[in-house]
C-alpha positions as CSV (number, residue, x, y, z in Angstrom):
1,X,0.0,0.0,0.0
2,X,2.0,2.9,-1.1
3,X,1.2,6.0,0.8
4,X,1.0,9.3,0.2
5,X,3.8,12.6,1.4
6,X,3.1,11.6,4.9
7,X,2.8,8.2,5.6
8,X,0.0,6.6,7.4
9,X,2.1,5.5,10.9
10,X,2.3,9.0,11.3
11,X,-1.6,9.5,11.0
12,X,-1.9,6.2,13.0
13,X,0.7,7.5,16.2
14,X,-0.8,10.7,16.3
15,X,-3.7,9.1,16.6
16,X,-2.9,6.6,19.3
17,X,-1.4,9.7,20.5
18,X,-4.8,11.6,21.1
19,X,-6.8,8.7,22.0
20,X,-4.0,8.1,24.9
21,X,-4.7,12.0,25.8
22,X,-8.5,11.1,25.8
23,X,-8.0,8.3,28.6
24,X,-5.8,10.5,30.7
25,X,-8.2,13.4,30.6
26,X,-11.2,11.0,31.3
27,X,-9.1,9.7,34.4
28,X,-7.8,12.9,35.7
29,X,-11.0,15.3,35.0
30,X,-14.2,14.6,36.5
31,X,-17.5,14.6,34.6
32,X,-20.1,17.4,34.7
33,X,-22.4,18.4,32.6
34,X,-20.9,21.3,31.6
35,X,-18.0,19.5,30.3
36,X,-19.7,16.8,28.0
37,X,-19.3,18.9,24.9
38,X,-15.1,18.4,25.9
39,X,-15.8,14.8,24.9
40,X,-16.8,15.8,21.8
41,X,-14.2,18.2,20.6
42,X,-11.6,14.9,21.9
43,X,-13.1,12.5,19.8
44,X,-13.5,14.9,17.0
45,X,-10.1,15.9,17.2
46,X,-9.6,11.9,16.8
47,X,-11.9,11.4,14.2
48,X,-10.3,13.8,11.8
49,X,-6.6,12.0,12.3
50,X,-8.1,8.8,12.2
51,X,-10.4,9.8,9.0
52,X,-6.6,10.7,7.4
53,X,-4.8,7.4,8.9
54,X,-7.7,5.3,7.5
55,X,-7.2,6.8,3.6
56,X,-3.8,6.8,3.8
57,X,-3.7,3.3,4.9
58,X,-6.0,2.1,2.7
59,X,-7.1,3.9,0.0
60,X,-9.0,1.6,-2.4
61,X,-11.9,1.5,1.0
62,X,-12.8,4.7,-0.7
63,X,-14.7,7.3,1.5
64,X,-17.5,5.3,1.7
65,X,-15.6,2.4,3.5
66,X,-13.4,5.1,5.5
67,X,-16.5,7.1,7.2
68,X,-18.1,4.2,8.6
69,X,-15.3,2.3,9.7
70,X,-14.0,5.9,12.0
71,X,-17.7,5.8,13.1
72,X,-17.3,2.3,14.3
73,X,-13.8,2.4,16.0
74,X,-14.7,5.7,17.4
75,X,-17.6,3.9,18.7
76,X,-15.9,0.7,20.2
77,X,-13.0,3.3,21.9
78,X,-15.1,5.5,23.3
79,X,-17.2,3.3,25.0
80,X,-14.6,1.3,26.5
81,X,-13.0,4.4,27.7
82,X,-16.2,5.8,28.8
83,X,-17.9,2.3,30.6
84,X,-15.0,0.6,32.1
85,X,-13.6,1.6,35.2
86,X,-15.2,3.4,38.3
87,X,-16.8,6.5,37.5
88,X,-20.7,8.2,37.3
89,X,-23.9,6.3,37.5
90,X,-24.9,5.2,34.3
91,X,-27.1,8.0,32.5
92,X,-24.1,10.3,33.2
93,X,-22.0,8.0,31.0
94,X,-24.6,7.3,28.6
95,X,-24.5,11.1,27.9
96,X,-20.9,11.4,27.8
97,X,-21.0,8.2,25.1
98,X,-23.3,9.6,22.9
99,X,-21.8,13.0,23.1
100,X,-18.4,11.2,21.8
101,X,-20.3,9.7,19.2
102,X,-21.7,13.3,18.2
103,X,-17.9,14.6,17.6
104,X,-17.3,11.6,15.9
105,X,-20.4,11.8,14.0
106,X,-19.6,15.9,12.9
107,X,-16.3,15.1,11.1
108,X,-17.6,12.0,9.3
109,X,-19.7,14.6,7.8
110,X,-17.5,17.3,7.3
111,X,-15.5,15.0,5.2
112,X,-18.2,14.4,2.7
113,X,-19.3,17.9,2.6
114,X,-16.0,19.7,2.7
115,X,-14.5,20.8,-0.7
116,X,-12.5,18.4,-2.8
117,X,-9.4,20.7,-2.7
118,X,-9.5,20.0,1.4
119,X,-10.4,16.4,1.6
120,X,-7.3,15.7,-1.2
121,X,-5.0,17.1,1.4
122,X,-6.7,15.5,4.5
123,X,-7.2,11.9,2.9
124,X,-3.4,11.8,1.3
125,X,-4.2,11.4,-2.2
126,X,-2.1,14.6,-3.5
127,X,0.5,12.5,-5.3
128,X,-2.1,10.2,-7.3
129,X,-0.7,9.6,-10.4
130,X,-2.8,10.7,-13.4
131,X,-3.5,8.7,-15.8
132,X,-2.6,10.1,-19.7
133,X,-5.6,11.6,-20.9
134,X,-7.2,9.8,-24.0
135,X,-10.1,10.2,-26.2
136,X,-12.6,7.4,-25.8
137,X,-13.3,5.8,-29.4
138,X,-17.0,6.8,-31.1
């Protein structure tokens, strides 16, 4: 799988990276209400590195194979950081789950609304080689 300018291990450990960040914070801040919409912005922080890991890694998955599979990791990690451990009575974490998912949730968007000239950089596909242009026979 040849990869683009930047690679996707570098995607992948700066993802590791945040995710790692994401488990400290969740340790070492407690959860209020207030600071739900934190959980978000982490996971969609994660999402968009992940998003670029996943295109880079493997690009023939196409967006339409990328998106869902962030949405589903995103999904798995989250709730494992979220539910295991000793922490807030369930509805609290239920909130803080589903507000991961809802970062998670805006990027996978973003990326299929954002213009091409963005989501070239962001998904590593600026040194595709072109194919020579030729008339198709009438």
């Amino acid at each position: 799988m040849k990869g683009s300018l930047s690679g996707w291990w570098r995607w992948a450990i700066i993802a590791l990276l945040i995710y790692l960040g994401i488990l400290w914070s969740g340790a070492m801040l407690p959860v209020s209400p207030q600071g739900l919409w934190i959980r978000a912005g982490e996971y969609a922080l994660w999402a968009i590195v992940t998003l670029g890991a996943l295109a880079r890694f493997y690009p023939v998955l196409g967006p339409y194979g990328w998106r869902p599979v962030t949405i589903f990791l995103g999904a798995v990690l989250s709730g494992l950081e979220i539910f295991i451990g000793s922490g807030p009575d369930t509805k609290t974490r239920v909130d803080e789950w589903m507000t991961a998912l809802i970062g998670i949730a805006v990027i996978t968007i973003l990326a299929r609304v954002l213009p091409r000239a963005i989501t070239v950089i962001w998904f590593g596909q600026e040194v595709q080689k072109r194919e020579p242009f030729t008339r198709t026979p009438r």
